[in-house]
KENU-93088 format. One record per atom (N, C-alpha, C): atom name; residue in three letters; residue number from 1; y, z, x. Coordinates in steps of 0.02 Angstrom, whole numbers, plus 50000, padded with zeros to 5 digits. Example, Ala and Ser with C-alpha at 12.3 -4.5 7.8 and 13.67 -1.06 7.14 Angstrom:
SITE atom type seq py pz px
SITE N ALA 1 49716 50390 50660
SITE CA ALA 1 49775 50390 50615
SITE C ALA 1 49835 50390 50660
SITE N SER 2 49888 50354 50642
SITE CA SER 2 49947 50357 50684
SITE C SER 2 50002 50394 50645
! end
This chain:
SITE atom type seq py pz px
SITE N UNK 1 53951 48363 50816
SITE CA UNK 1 53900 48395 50777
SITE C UNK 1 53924 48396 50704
SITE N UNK 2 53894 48396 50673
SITE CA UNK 2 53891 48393 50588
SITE C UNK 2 53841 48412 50555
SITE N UNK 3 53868 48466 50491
SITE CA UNK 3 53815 48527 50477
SITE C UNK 3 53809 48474 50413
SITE N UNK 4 53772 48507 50330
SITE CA UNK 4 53765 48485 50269
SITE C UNK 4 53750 48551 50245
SITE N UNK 5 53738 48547 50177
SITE CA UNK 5 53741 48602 50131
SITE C UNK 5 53683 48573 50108
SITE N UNK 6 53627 48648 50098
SITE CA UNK 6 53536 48617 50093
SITE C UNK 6 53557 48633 50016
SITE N UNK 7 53574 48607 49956
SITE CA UNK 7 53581 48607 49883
SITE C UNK 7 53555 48646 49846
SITE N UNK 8 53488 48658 49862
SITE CA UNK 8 53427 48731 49837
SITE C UNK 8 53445 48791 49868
SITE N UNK 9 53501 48794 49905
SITE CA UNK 9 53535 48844 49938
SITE C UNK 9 53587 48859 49900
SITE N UNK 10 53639 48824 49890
SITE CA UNK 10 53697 48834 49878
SITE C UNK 10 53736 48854 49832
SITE N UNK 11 53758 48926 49811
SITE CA UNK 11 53761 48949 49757
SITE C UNK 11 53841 48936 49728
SITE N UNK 12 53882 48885 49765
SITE CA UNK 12 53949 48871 49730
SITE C UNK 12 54021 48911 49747
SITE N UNK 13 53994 48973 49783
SITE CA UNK 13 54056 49016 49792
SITE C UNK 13 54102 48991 49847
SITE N UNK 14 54116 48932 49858
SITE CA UNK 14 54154 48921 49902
SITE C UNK 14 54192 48937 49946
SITE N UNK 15 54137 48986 49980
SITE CA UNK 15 54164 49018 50059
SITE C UNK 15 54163 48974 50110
SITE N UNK 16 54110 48928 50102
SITE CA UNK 16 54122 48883 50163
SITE C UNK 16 54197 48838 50158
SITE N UNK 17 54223 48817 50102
SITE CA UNK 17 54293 48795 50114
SITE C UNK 17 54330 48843 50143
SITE N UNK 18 54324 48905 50130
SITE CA UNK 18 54385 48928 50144
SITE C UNK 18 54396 48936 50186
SITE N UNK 19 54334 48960 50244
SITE CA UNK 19 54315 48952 50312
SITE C UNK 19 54345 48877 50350
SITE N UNK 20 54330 48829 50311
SITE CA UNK 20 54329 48769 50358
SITE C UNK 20 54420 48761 50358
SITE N UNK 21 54429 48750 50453
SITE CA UNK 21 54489 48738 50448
SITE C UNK 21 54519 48677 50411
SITE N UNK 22 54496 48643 50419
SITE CA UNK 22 54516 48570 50377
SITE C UNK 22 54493 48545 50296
SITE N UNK 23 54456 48619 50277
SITE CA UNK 23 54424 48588 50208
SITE C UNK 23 54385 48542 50196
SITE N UNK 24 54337 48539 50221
SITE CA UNK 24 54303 48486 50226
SITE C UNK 24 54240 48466 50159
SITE N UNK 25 54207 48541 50160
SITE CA UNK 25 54170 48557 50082
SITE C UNK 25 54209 48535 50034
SITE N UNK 26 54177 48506 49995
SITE CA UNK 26 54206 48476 49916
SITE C UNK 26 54163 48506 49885
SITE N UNK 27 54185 48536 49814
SITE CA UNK 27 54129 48550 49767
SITE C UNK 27 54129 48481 49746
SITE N UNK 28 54076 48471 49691
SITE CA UNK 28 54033 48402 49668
SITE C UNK 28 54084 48418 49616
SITE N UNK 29 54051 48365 49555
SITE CA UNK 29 54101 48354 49503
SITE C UNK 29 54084 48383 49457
SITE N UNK 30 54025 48440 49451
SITE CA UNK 30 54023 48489 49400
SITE C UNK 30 54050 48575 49430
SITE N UNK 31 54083 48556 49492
SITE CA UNK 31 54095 48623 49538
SITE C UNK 31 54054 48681 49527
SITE N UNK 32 53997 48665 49562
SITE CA UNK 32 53936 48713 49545
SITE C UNK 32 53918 48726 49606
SITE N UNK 33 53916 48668 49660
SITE CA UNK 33 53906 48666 49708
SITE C UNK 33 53928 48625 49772
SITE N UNK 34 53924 48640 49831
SITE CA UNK 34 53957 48609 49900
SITE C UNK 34 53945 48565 49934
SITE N UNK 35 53976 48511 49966
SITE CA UNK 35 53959 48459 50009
SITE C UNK 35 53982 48447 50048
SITE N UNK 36 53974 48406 50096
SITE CA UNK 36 53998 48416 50159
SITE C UNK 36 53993 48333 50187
SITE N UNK 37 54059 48306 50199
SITE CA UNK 37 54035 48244 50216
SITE C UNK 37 54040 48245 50304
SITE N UNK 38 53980 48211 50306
SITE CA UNK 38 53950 48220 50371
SITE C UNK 38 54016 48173 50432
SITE N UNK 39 54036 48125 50420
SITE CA UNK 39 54085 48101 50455
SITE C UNK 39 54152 48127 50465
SITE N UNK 40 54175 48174 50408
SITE CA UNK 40 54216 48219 50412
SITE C UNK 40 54230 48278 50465
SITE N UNK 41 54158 48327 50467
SITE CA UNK 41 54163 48369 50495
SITE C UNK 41 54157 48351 50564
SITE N UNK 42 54186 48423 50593
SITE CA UNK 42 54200 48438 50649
SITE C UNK 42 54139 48467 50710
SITE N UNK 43 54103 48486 50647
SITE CA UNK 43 54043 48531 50685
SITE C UNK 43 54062 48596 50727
SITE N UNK 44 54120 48626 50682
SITE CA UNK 44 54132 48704 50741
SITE C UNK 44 54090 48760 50708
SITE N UNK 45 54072 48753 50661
SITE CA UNK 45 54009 48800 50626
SITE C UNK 45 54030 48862 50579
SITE N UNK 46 54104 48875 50578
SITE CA UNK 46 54119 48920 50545
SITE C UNK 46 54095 48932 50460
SITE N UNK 47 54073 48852 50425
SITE CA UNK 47 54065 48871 50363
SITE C UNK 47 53993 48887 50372
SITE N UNK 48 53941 48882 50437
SITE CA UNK 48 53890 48898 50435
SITE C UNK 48 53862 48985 50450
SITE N UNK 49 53907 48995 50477
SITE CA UNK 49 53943 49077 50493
SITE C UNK 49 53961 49117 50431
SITE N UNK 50 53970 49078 50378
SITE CA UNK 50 54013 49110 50348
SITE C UNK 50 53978 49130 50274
SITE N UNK 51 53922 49074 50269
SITE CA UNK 51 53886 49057 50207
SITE C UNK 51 53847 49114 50194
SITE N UNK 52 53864 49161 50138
SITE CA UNK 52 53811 49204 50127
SITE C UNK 52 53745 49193 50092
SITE N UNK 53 53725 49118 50084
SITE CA UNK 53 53655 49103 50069
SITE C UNK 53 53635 49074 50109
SITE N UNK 54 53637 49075 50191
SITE CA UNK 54 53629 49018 50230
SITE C UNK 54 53603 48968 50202
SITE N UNK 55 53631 48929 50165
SITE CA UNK 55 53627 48850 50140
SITE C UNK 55 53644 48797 50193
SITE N UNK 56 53686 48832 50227
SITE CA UNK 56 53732 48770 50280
SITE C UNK 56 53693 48762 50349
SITE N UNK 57 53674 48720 50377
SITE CA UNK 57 53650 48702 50456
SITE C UNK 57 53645 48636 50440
SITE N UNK 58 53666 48618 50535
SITE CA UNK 58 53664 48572 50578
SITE C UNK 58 53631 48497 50562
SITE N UNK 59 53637 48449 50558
SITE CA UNK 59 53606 48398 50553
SITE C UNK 59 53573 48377 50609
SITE N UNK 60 53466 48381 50583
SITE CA UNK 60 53425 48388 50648
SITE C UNK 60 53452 48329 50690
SITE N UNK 61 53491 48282 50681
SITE CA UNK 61 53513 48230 50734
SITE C UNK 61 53554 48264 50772
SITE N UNK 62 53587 48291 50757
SITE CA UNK 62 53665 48317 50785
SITE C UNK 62 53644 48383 50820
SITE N UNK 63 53585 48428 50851
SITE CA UNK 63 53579 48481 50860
SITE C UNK 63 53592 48505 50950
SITE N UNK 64 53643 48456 50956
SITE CA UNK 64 53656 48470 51036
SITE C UNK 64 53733 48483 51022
SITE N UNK 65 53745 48537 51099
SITE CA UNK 65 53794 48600 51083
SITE C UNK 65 53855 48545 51102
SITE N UNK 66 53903 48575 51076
SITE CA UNK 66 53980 48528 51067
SITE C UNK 66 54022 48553 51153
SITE N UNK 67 54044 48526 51185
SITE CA UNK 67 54109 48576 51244
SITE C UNK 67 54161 48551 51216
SITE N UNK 68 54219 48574 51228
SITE CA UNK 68 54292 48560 51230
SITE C UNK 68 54315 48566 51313
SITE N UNK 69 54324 48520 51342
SITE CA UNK 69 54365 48511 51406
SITE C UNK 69 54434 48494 51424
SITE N UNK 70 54469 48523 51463
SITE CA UNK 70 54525 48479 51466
SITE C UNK 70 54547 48452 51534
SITE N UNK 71 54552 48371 51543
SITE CA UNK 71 54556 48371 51615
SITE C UNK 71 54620 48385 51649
SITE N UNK 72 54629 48416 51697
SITE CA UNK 72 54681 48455 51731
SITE C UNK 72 54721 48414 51755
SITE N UNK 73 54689 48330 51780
SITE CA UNK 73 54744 48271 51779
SITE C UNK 73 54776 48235 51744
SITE N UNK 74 54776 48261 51685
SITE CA UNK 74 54790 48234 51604
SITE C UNK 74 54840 48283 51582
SITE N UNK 75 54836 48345 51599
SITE CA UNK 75 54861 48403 51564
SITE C UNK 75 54937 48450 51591
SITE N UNK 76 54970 48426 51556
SITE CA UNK 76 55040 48418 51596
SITE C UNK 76 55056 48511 51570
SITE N UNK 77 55004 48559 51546
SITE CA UNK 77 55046 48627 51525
SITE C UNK 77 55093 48623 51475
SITE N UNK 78 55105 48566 51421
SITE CA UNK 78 55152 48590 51385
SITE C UNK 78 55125 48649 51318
SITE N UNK 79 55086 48669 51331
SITE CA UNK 79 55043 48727 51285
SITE C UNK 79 55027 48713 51197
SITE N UNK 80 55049 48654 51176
SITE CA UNK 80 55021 48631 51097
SITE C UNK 80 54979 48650 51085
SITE N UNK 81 54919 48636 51134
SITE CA UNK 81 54830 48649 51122
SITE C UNK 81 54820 48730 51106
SITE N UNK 82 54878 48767 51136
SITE CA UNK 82 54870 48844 51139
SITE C UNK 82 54874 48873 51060
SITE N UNK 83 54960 48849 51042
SITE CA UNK 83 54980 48845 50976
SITE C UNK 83 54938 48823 50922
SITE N UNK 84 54901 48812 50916
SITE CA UNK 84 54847 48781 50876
SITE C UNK 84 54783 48801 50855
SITE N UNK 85 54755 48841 50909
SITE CA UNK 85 54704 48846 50918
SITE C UNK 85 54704 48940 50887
SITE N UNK 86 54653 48939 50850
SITE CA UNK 86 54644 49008 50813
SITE C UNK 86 54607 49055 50841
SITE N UNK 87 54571 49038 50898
SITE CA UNK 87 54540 49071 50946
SITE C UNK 87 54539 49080 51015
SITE N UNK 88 54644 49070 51031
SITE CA UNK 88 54665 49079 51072
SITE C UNK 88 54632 49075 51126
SITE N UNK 89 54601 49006 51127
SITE CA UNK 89 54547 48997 51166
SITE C UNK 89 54569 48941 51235
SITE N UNK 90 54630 48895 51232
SITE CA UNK 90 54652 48883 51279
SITE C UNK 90 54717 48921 51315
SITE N UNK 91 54677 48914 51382
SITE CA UNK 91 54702 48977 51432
SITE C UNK 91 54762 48943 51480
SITE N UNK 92 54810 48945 51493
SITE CA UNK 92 54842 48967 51557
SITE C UNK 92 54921 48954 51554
SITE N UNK 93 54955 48929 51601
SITE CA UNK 93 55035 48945 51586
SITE C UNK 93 55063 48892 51568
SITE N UNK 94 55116 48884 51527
SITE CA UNK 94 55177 48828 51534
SITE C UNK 94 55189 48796 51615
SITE N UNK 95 55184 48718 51612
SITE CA UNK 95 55182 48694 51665
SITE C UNK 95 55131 48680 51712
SITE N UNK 96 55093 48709 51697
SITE CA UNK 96 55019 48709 51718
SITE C UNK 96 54959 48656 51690
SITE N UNK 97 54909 48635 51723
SITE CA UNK 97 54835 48626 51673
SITE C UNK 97 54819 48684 51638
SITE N UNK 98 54816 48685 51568
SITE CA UNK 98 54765 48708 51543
SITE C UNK 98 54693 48718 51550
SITE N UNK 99 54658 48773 51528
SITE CA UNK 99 54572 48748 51518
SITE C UNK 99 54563 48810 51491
SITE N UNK 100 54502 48771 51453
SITE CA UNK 100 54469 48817 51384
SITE C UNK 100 54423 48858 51401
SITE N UNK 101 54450 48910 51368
SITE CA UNK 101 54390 48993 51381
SITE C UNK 101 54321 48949 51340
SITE N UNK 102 54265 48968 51352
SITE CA UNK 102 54223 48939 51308
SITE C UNK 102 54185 48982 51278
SITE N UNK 103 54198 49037 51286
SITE CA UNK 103 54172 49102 51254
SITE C UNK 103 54209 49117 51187
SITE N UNK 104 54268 49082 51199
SITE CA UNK 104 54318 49079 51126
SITE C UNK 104 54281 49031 51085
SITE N UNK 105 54309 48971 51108
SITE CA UNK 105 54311 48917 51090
SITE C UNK 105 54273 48905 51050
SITE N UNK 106 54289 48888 50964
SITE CA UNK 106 54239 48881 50918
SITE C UNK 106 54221 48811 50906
SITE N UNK 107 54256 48764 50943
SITE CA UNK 107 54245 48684 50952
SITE C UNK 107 54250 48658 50889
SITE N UNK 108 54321 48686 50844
SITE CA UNK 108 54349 48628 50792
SITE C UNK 108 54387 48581 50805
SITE N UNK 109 54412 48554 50871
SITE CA UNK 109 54435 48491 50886
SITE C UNK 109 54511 48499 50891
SITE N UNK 110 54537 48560 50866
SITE CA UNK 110 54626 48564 50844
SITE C UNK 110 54667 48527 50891
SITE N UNK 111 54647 48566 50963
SITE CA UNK 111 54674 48573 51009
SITE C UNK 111 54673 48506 51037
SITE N UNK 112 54629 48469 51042
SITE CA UNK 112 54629 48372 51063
SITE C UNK 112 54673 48328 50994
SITE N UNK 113 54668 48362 50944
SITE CA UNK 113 54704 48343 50906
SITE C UNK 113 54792 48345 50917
SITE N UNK 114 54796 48408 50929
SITE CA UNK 114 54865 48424 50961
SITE C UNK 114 54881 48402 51019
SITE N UNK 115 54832 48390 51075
SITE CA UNK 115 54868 48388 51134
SITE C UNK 115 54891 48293 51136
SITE N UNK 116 54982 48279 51144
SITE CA UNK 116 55013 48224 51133
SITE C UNK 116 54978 48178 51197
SITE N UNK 117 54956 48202 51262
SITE CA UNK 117 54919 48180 51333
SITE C UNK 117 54848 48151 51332
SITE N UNK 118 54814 48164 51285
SITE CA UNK 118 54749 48145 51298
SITE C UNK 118 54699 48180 51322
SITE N UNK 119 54718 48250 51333
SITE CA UNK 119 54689 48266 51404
SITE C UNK 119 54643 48307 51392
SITE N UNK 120 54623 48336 51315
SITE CA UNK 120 54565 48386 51299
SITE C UNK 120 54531 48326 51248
SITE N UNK 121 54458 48324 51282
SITE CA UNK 121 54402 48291 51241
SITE C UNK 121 54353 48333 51208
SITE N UNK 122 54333 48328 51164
SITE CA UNK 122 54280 48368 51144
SITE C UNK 122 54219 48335 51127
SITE N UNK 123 54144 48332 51164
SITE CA UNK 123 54086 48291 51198
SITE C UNK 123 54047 48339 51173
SITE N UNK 124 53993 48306 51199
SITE CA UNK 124 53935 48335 51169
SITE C UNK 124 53894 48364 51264
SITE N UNK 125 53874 48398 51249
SITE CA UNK 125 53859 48444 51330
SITE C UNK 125 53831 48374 51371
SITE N UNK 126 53825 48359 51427
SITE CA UNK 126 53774 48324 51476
SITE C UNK 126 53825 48227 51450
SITE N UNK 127 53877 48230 51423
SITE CA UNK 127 53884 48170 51402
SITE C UNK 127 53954 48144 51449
! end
């Protein structure tokens, strides 16, 4: 998923960077206002959460919900995905499969990023 910044919205205070784990908002080149490059993001929604002019939502293509999975035959427990993740959202012990609370889970990708196995994908629901 991938949000944008509606421009007649966006009043410049750059909360949505600060929100976004990866920085993804750029101000433009008169830093007045925010952008968002659509191949960049992650689609976990926090700068859309965060925007006090709601300027920020979803791209109507992109409006189907994100999961984070991890498959349990992939997932050897060495806990990286845990370490990473800001919403202590992957669950269980050293040595073990992992798998993601999804009530946490704000679906910024960290944790597939981190995990060295392969073994957490992050899909789009029904895919």
């Amino acid at each position: 998923m991938a949000f944008y910044i509606d421009q007649d919205q966006c009043v410049g205070c750059g909360a949505c960077r600060f929100a976004c784990l990866f920085q993804i908002p750029k101000p433009d080149e008169n830093k007045t206002k925010y952008t968002i490059s659509e191949t960049a993001c992650c689609g976990c929604g926090q700068c859309e959460n965060i925007c006090p002019n709601s300027a920020i939502h979803p791209l109507p293509e992109h409006k189907r919900r994100v999961v984070v999975l991890i498959d349990g035959t992939l997932c050897k427990g060495c806990g990286r995905c845990s370490k990473v993740c800001q919403a202590n959202a992957p669950q269980g012990e050293i040595g073990k499969p992992f798998v993601i609370d999804q009530d946490k889970c704000f679906r910024c990708g960290m944790c597939a990023r981190a995990c060295k196995f392969e073994a957490i994908k992050v899909q789009y629901e029904g895919e």
